[in-house]
C-alpha positions in Angstrom: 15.5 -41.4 12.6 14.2 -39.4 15.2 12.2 -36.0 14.8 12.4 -33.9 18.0 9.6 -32.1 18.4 9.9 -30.7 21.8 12.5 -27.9 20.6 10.1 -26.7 18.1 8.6 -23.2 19.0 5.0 -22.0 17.2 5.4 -19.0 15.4 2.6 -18.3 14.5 1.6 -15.9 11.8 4.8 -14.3 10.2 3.3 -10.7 10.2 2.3 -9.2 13.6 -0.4 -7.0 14.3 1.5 -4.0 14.1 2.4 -5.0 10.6 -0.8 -5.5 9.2 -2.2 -2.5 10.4 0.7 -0.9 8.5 0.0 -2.7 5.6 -3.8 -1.5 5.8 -2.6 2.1 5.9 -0.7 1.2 3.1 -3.4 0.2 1.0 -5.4 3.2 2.3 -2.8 5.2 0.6 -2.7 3.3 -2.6 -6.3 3.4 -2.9 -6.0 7.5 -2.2 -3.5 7.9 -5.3 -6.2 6.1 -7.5 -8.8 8.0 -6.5 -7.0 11.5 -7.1 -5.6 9.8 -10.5 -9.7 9.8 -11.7 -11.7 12.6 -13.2 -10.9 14.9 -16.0 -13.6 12.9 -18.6 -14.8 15.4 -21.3 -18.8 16.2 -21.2 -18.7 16.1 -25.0 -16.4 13.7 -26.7 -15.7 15.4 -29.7 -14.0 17.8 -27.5 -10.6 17.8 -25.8 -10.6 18.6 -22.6 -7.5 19.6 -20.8 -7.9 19.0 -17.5 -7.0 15.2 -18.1 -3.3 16.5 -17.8 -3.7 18.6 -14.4 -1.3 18.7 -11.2 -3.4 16.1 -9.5 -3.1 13.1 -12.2 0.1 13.3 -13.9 2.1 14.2 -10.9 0.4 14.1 -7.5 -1.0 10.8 -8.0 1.7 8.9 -9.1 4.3 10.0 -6.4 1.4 8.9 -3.4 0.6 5.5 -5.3 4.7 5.2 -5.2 4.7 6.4 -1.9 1.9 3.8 -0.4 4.1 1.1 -2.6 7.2 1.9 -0.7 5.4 2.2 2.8 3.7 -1.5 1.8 7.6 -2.6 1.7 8.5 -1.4 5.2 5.2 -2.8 6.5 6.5 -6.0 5.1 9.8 -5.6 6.4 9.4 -4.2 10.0 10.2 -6.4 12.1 7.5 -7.0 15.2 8.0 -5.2 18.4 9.0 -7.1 21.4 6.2 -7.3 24.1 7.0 -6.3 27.1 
């Protein structure tokens, strides 16, 4: 029982370079669609203040935390460019 080792090639890491600096712009994004989801605290709590439900958090927000979601997916699943 022999183990050839001569055909075996080093990978190396499974994401290139390309792909993690996707992935970081990813985050970037995700971290962007938290940051607009904040805000809208009341200065007095027995008041209700309405601005919780604005634009920004209910609907903005959510569709770039999605978005940076999705673009983590293709970061993932790009395949890395040939060198030459």
């Amino acid at each position: 029982m022999a183990i050839n080792i001569e055909n075996k090639e080093d990978k190396g890491f499974a994401l290139g370079k390309e792909n993690l600096r996707l992935l970081m712009i990813g985050f970037l994004i995700i971290v962007v669609g938290f940051i607009l989801m904040t805000g809208g605290k009341s200065v007095d709590p027995n008041v209700f203040d309405k601005s919780i439900f604005s634009f920004r958090r209910i609907t903005l927000a959510p569709i770039v935390v999605l978005f940076g979601f999705v673009f983590e997916i293709y970061a993932i699943m790009k395949k890395p460019g040939s060198n030459k």
